[in-house]
N, C-alpha and C positions, 0 to 999 in steps of 0.2 A: 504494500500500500504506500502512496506517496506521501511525502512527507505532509501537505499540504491539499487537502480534500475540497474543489471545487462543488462539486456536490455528488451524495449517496444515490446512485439508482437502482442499488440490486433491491430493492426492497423495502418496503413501507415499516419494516421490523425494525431497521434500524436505527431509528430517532431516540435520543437520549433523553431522560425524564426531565419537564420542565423543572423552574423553580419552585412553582407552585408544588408541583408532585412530588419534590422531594421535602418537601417544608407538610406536608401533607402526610405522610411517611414518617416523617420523623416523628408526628405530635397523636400517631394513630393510635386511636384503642384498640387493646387485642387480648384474645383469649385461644383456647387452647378449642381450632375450625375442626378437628376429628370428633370434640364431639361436642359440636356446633353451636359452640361458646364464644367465638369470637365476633363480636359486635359490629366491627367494621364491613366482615366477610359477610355476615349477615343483612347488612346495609345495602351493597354491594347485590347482594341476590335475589332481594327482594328488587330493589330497584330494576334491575334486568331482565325482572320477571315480567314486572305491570309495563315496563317496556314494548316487550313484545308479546303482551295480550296470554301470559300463562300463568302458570297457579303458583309455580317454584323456579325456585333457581340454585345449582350447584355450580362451585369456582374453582377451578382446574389451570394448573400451570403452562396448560397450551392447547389449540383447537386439535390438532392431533389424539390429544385424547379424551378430548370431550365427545369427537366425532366417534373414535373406537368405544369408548363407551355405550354412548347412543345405540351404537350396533348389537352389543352383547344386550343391552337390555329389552330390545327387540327383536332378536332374530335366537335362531337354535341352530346346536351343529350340524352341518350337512347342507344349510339351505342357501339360498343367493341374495342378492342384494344390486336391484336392479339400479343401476346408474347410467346416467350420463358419459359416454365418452372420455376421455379425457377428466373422470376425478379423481381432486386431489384425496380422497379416502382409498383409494389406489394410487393413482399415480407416485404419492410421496409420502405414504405411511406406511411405506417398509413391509408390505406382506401384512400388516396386523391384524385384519379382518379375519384372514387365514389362521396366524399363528395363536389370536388369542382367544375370538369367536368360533371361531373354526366355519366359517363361510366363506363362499366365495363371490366376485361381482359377475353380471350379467351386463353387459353394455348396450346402450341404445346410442343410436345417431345424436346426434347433436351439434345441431348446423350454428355455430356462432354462439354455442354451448346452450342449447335450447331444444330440450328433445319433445319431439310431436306427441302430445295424449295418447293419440293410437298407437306409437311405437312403445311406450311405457304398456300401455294393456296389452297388447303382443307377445312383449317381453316375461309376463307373471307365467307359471308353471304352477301350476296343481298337481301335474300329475304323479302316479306312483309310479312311475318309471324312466323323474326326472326329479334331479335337485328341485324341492318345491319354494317359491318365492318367499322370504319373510320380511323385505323391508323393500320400499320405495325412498330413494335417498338422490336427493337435489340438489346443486351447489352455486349458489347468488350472491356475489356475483362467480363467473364462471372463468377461474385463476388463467389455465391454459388455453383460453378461448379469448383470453386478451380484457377479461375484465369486463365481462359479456355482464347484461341482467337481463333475464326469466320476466316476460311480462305479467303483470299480474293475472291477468286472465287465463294465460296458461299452466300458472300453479292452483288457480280455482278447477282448472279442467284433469289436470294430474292429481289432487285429491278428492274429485270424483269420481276415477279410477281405484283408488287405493281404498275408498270406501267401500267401493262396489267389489272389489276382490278382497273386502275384509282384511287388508293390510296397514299397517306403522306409514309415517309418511316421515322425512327427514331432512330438516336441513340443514348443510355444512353452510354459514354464512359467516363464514370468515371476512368478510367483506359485507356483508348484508347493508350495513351502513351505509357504505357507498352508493347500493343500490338503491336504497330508500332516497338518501339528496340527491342522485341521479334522474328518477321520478319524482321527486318532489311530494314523496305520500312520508306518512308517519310512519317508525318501523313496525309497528303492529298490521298493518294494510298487509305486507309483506308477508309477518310472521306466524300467524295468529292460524295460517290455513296447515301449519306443521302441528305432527303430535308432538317432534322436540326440534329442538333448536340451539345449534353448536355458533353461539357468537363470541366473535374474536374481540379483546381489546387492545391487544399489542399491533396491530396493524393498522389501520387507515387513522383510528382515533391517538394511537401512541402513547400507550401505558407500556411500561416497561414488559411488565408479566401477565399472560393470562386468560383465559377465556372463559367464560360462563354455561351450561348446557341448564336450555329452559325445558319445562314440560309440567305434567301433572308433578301433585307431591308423590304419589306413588311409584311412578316414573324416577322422581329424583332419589327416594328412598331407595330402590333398587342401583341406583348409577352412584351412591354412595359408595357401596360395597366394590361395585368393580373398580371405582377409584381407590378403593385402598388396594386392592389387589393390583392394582399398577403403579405403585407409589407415589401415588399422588397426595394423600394425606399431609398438609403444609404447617400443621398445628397454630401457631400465630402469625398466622399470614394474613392479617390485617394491615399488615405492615406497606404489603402488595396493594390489597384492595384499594386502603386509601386513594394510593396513587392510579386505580384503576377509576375509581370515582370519579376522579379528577380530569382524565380521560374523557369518561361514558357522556360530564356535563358540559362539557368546554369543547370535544373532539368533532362530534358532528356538522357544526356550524363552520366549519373548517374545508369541508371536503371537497363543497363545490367549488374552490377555490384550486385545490390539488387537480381537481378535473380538467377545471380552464388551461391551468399549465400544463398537463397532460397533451389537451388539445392543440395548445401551442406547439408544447414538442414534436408531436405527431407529423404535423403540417410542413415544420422545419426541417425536419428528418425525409419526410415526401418530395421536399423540395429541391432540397439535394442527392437524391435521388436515390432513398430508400425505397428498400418494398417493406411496405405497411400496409397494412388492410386498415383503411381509416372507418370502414363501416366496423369493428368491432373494436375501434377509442372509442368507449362509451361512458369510460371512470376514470381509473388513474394508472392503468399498465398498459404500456404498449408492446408490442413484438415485432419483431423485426427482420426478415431472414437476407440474412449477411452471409456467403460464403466466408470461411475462414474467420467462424465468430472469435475462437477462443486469441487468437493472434491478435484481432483487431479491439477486442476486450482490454487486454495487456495492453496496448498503445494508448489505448484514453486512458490506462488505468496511470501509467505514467506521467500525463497529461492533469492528474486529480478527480478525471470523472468516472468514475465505477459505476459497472455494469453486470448485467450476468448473462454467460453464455450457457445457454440452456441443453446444446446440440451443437453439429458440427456445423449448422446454418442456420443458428436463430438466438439472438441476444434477445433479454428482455430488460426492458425501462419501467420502473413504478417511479410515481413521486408522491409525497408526503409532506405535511406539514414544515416539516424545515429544512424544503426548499425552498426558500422566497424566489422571487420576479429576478432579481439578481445575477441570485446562483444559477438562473435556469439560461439565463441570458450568455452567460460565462460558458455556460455547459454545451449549449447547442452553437457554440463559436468553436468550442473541441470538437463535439460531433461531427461536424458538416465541413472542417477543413481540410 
């Protein structure tokens, strides 16, 4: 890394806590969150909950395993988990669905990461003479599809399927945020149509640690247990929450701002004559397919702008809160010469 950081773009993760967040941290009340004594984390849960239109809420040190979570607590071994193309509950969770649920995914098309009602109903198995379906799981916004969002109507039409095949409905919204000031709805319009919901705070909003899984209390009673069996149990991790608070009420108002400079980049990078799919800048990640990504990674990186090379032809851009007008200005002067 170079001495001197024009700006971060592998990723919305890595923005450092504000002042607030750390002065918020320091002054936090905490008790021992295993058994769910800590008043912060408790703050924290309930807030996340009436957020997104559910009953409860549990606090987990990353959406990776809120999402595995979610899984175990809705699905049995042997059965699938129909997804979307391209998700991140496969793509970059290391097998876990396998190794800990013991299920595996079923994928559906998902054109600009948005897969048809009908391909979801297609895709359920009943039969006894196939892995049978046990969870419907949906990812908004949509990470490898450039930061895609699921229109509302079509997650009202995919949990009409899941109803009607008597199935769990799931969302990975590691981003959901985004998608909600993207559309301009409350996150509840979005959230409210899942049985749980894997929402991130260490990303778009910029809390250091952390993600929340919503759902019914019984839901979250069940997703207790599997978190301790994956070590998640944080005993005074009010400590976090705070700083996730700080986050959840300050973060969102933020985004559509992240988006605009997304969109700027996008345009910049088009214009010097990227290939970007500008129909799927819809939030704050762009993609890029660059022969010879990881080479040309390394040269901005020396230059102060980091990036991340995804594949042997495709860099990805997120921005986040701090990157101002500035740093982006600076950044796409690296970019594009």
């Amino acid at each position: 890394m170079p001495q001197t950081v024009i700006a971060d773009l592998r990723s919305d993760t890595v923005t450092t806590p504000t002042p607030e967040m750390r002065a918020a941290m320091a002054s936090a009340a905490v008790g021992d969150d295993v058994y769910g004594e800590d008043p912060t984390v408790n703050e924290l849960q309930a807030e996340v909950a009436r957020l997104t239109g559910h009953e409860a809420g549990l606090f987990m040190p990353s959406g990776s395993m809120t999402n595995q979570v979610a899984i175990a607590v809705h699905t049995r071994r042997g059965e699938e988990v129909v997804c979307a193309e391209g998700s991140h509950i496969y793509e970059w969770e290391l097998g876990m669905m396998a190794a800990f649920s013991g299920v595996v995914p079923r994928f559906v098309p998902a054109p600009l990461g948005v897969p048809a009602p009908e391909d979801v109903r297609l895709a359920v198995r009943h039969s006894i003479h196939q892995s049978p379906t046990g969870l419907i799981s949906l990812e908004n916004t949509h990470n490898k599809a450039g930061g895609t969002i699921i229109p509302t109507e079509v997650i009202k039409e995919i949990r009409a399927v899941a109803d009607a095949e008597g199935l769990p409905l799931h969302l990975d919204g590691a981003r959901v945020f985004n998608a909600a000031a993207a559309l301009d709805v409350p996150l509840s319009e979005i959230t409210r149509h899942f049985h749980t919901v894997s929402v991130c705070l260490s990303k778009g909003l910029g809390a250091p640690v952390g993600s929340v899984l919503v759902g019914s209390a019984e839901a979250m009673k069940q997703a207790h247990r599997y978190r301790k069996m994956l070590g998640g149990g944080m005993r005074q991790a009010g400590i976090l929450a705070a700083a996730a608070l700080v986050a959840l009420r300050g973060g969102p108002a933020r985004l559509k701002e992240d988006h605009r400079r997304t969109r700027e980049l996008a345009e910049a990078l088009v214009g010097a004559g990227f290939d970007v799919n500008l129909a799927a800048v819809q939030t704050n990640i762009i993609y890029a397919t660059l022969p010879g990504a990881a080479t040309q990674v390394a040269r901005w990186a020396e230059r102060g702008v980091l990036a991340s090379a995804l594949g042997p032809d495709s860099v990805r851009f997120v921005l986040h809160h701090q990157t101002g007008d500035e740093a982006l200005e600076r950044a796409i002067a690296v970019l594009t010469a």
